[in-house]
Steps between C-alpha positions, in 0.01 A plus 500: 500500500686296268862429694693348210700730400677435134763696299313719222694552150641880539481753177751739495316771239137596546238583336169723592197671296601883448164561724654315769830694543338810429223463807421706769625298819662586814716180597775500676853389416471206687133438347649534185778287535258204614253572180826461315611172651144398417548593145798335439342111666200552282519302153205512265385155511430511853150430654301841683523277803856446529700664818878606474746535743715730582792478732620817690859351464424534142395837521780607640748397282263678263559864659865387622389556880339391763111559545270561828343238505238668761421766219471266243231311663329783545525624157423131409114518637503889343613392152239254514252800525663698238295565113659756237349738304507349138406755209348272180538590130153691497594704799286282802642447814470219714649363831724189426616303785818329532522223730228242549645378818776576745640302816820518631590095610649523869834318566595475128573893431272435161184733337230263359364726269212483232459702201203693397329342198396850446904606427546216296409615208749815503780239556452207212384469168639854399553592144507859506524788745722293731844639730807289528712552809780303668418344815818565668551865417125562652560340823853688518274840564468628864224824389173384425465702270864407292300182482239674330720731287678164388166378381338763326876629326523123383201569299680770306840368514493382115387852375723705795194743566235531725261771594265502737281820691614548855122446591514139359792400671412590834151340455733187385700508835228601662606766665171767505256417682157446304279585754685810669692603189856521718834480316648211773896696387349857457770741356597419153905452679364261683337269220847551335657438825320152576396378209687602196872530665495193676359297209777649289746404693450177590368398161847639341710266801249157488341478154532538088351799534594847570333811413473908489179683504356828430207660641275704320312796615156634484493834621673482811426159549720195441213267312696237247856308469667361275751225567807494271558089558854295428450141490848312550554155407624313767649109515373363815683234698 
């Protein structure tokens, strides 16, 4: 463990590969949040070996609150564990994980954390195919899945339209299981309920984005939407 701890240089608008923000992942809000205070350390011309810190102090003046610290050294050593889902241009799948290593440094409140070289490559060197989003606005989010609304919407925000099947979206959120083929929200008002109200809402109070959707039938079934997006320009302080 490396106990030098140094001041990173902070971005304030990311960037990620469109295969990235559209993966199938389960995180957390809090194991989002702590991918995204990786993000914004990392700068291109750094080494695969290189650790970053991040101070929970600094993560909560991220969010605007305070943080339990208990649960986020649990979800530290789970994040660690986590890989997404990462659909490539000819349709493959593969497992992509996200943090080389993890340790949460005793005393000093601080995540040493390593990224995976595996991610790198959906983070730098992007010339096409890539998602702006502001750092700030993202970590404003409570829902884990607002964060991913923000994310995916952000993709779309330049054209104001995106449509997507209901059956991709869950397996983005990752909400049916594979295996047993369970609906983790069930009813249709409940998805809405959950997922699509609450990311409304707080996306139209903490971000540049706010948005209407309409689903689509098939038969009886609900089985696409289409998201009506506004992008406003904002002046940040």
């Amino acid at each position: 463990m490396n106990t030098k701890i140094k001041q990173c240089k902070k971005r304030e608008i990311l960037v990620e590969h469109n295969a990235l923000v559209s993966a199938r992942h389960d995180m957390t809000a809090v194991e989002q949040n702590i991918f995204c205070m990786l993000v914004r350390h990392i700068e291109e011309k750094d080494s695969l070996e290189k650790h970053y810190f991040i101070r929970l102090r600094e993560l909560e003046a991220a969010v605007g609150r305070k943080v339990n610290r208990m649960q986020v050294k649990k979800l530290a050593k789970q994040i660690s564990e986590r890989t997404c889902e990462i659909t490539q241009e000819n349709g493959n799948k593969h497992d992509v994980a996200l943090i080389s290593y993890l340790e949460y440094i005793r005393g000093a409140g601080t995540l040493e954390i390593g990224l995976s070289a595996a991610v790198r490559p959906y983070l730098f060197g992007l010339e096409r195919r890539f998602t702006k989003y502001d750092f700030h606005m993202f970590m404003s989010l409570k829902s884990k899945y607002a964060k991913r609304m923000y994310k995916m919407l952000s993709q779309f925000k330049n054209t104001g339209i995106m449509r997507i099947s209901v059956e991709e979206l869950k397996h983005r959120l990752q909400l049916i299981n594979p295996k047993t083929g369970v609906d983790k929200y069930g009813p249709w008002s409940t998805f809405v309920k959950q997922v699509l109200e609450v990311s409304k809402r707080e996306l139209q109070q903490h971000t540049d984005i706010s948005f209407v959707y309409i689903a689509k039938k098939t038969g009886r079934k609900f089985t696409d939407l289409e998201f009506k997006i506004k992008h406003m320009l904002v002046h940040l302080l």
